[in-house]
N, C-alpha and C positions, 0 to 999 in steps of 0.2 A: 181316128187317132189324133187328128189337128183337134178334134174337142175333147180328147183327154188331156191333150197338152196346155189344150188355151187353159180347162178347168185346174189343172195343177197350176200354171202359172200366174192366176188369179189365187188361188190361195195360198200359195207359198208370198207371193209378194202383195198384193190388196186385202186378202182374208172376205173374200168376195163369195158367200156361201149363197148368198141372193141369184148370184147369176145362175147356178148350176139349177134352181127354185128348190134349196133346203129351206124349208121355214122353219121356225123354230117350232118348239114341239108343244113347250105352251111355263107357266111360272106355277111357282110355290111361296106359299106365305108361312108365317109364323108370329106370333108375339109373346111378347113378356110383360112380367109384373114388373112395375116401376115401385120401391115401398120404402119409408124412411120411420124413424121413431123419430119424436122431437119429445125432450125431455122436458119437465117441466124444471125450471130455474131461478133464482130469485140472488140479490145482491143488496147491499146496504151499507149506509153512510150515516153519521151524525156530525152535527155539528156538537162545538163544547159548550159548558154548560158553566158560564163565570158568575160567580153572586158577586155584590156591591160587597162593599167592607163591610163585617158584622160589627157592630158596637154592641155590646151585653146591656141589655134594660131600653135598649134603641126600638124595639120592634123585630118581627120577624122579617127576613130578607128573601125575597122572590126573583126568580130569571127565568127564561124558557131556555130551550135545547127544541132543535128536532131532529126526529130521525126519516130517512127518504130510504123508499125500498120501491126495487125494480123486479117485477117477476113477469114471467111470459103471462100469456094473455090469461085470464079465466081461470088461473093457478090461486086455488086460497092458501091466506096464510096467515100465520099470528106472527105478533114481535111480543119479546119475552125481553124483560132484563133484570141481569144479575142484581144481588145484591151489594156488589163491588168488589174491590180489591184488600179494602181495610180490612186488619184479625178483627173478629169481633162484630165487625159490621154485618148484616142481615136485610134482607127484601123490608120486612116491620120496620127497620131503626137502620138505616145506613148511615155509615163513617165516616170523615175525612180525617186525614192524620196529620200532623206535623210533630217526626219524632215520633214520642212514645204518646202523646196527646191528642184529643179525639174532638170532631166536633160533629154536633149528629145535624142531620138535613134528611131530607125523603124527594122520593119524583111521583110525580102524580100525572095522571091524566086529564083532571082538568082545575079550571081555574080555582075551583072553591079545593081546592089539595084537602080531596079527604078520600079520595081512592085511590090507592097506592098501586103504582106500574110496576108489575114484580114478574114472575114465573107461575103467578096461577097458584100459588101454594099460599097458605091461610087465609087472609081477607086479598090479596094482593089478584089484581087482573092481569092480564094480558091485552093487547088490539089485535085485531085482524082485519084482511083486506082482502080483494079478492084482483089478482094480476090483470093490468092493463096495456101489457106489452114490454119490453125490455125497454121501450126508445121513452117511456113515461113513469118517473118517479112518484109517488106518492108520498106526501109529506107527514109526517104525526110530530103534533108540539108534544114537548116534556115540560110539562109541570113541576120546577123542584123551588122546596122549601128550607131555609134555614129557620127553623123556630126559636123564638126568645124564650127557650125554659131554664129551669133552675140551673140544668147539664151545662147548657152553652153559656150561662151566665157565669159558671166558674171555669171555662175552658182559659187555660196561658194563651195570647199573644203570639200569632206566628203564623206561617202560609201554609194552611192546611189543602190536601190534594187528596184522590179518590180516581178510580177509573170504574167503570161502569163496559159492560160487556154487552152489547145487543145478539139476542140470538134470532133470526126468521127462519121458523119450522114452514114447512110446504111441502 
């Protein structure tokens, strides 16, 4: 009876299952799946795209632009751009306006501007790249051109503007 009492009184107040020699009986395991998607993703910036003053019979006027695009790692992808914002304007022959008045210019992709950075539709390319992580941009110059033609030699006098759309498919 004194050793049922010490063994109750040891586990009501110590939890002393040792003394009595309960051992345990023995353990159980399990695991699980740890799983995530990581999406692929991509983001983009330009800078603008200022030409010098046109003078009409002056020559053609040249600037660069680039656009910088972030995609996860080993995500391909193209950049595409619109034809603009001007009525009238198109990927072939793009616009700027002031008012009702137009002055034509294009964006190319390289120096000699004879292939035209468009949407992939008629002569007009696209770039592509292949993602090097969100934390490294990738930079692509824009090539644009104000040409000295007959158009722009009768264009009115005034501050013509244009916005340009970048689209990165991926």
């Amino acid at each position: 009876m004194a050793a049922a009492r010490k063994a109750a009184g040891c586990f009501a107040v110590l939890g002393c299952a040792s003394l009595l020699g309960v051992a345990q009986a023995g353990s159980a395991t399990a695991t699980f799946a740890v799983t995530a998607t990581l999406q692929a993703t991509c983001s983009t910036t330009a800078t603008a795209l200022a030409f010098p003053a046109y003078i009409p019979g002056g020559g053609a006027m040249t600037q660069t632009s680039t656009v910088s695009v972030k995609c996860t790692k080993n995500s391909a992808y193209t950049v595409a751009l619109n034809g603009g914002n001007t009525a009238g304007g198109t990927v072939a022959q793009r616009l700027m306006a002031s008012g009702a008045n137009t002055l034509q210019y294009n964006l190319y992709t390289t120096t000699g501007h004879t292939i035209v950075w468009g949407d992939g539709t008629g002569s007009s390319v696209t770039e592509s790249g292949t993602g090097t992580g969100l934390a490294t941009a990738t930079g692509f110059t824009v090539y644009g051109q104000v040409p000295d033609n007959a158009a722009n030699q009768l264009a009115v006098p005034g501050s013509y503007t244009d916005t340009i759309t970048v689209t990165v498919s991926y």
